[in-house]
Phi, psi and omega in degrees: 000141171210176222301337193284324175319321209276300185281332198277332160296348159097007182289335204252126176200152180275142157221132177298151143197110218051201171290004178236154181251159191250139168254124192236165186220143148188136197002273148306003201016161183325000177260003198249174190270333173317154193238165185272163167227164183276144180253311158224165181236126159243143184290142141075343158257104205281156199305289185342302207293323175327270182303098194200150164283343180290342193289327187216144196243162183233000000 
Protein backbone atom coordinates (compact mmCIF):
# COMPACT_ATOMS: atom_id res chain seq x y z
CA UNK A 1 0.00 0.00 0.00
CA UNK A 2 1.41 3.61 -0.45
CA UNK A 3 -0.28 6.94 0.20
CA UNK A 4 -2.48 7.08 -2.93
CA UNK A 5 -3.89 3.51 -1.91
CA UNK A 6 -4.39 4.63 1.16
CA UNK A 7 -6.47 7.85 0.81
CA UNK A 8 -8.50 6.54 -2.19
CA UNK A 9 -9.41 3.56 -0.08
CA UNK A 10 -10.51 5.63 2.80
CA UNK A 11 -7.56 4.00 5.01
CA UNK A 12 -6.22 7.15 5.49
CA UNK A 13 -8.42 10.43 5.92
CA UNK A 14 -8.11 14.16 7.15
CA UNK A 15 -10.63 16.32 9.48
CA UNK A 16 -10.31 20.15 9.88
CA UNK A 17 -10.89 20.85 13.43
CA UNK A 18 -10.50 24.16 13.99
CA UNK A 19 -7.10 25.32 13.03
CA UNK A 20 -5.73 22.03 13.70
CA UNK A 21 -6.20 18.68 11.50
CA UNK A 22 -7.10 15.21 12.96
CA UNK A 23 -5.34 12.24 11.05
CA UNK A 24 -7.80 9.14 11.24
CA UNK A 25 -7.10 5.37 10.13
CA UNK A 26 -9.11 2.46 9.30
CA UNK A 27 -8.48 -0.64 8.92
CA UNK A 28 -11.11 -1.61 6.65
CA UNK A 29 -11.32 1.03 4.68
CA UNK A 30 -14.24 2.02 3.03
CA UNK A 31 -15.13 -1.68 1.53
CA UNK A 32 -15.25 -2.70 5.61
CA UNK A 33 -17.55 -2.30 7.94
CA UNK A 34 -15.10 -0.42 10.32
CA UNK A 35 -14.92 2.88 11.09
CA UNK A 36 -12.00 5.64 11.03
CA UNK A 37 -10.85 6.53 14.32
CA UNK A 38 -8.55 9.08 15.36
CA UNK A 39 -4.94 8.51 15.29
CA UNK A 40 -3.34 12.28 16.29
CA UNK A 41 -4.78 15.71 16.49
CA UNK A 42 -1.59 17.75 14.97
CA UNK A 43 -1.89 21.49 16.24
CA UNK A 44 -1.67 24.25 14.18
CA UNK A 45 -1.15 22.58 10.86
CA UNK A 46 -3.95 22.61 8.03
CA UNK A 47 -5.49 19.57 6.25
CA UNK A 48 -4.02 20.92 3.06
CA UNK A 49 -0.31 21.46 4.29
CA UNK A 50 -1.09 17.57 5.72
CA UNK A 51 -2.35 15.78 3.37
CA UNK A 52 0.62 15.36 0.93
CA UNK A 53 2.53 11.76 0.46
CA UNK A 54 6.03 13.58 1.76
CA UNK A 55 4.02 13.54 4.82
CA UNK A 56 3.95 9.86 5.33
CA UNK A 57 6.19 6.62 4.52
CA UNK A 58 4.33 3.43 4.13
Amino acid sequence: MNYTTAIAGGYLQFASQGSNTVVLIDLDGTAGSGRAVKLVTVDNVSTSALNKSVNFAF
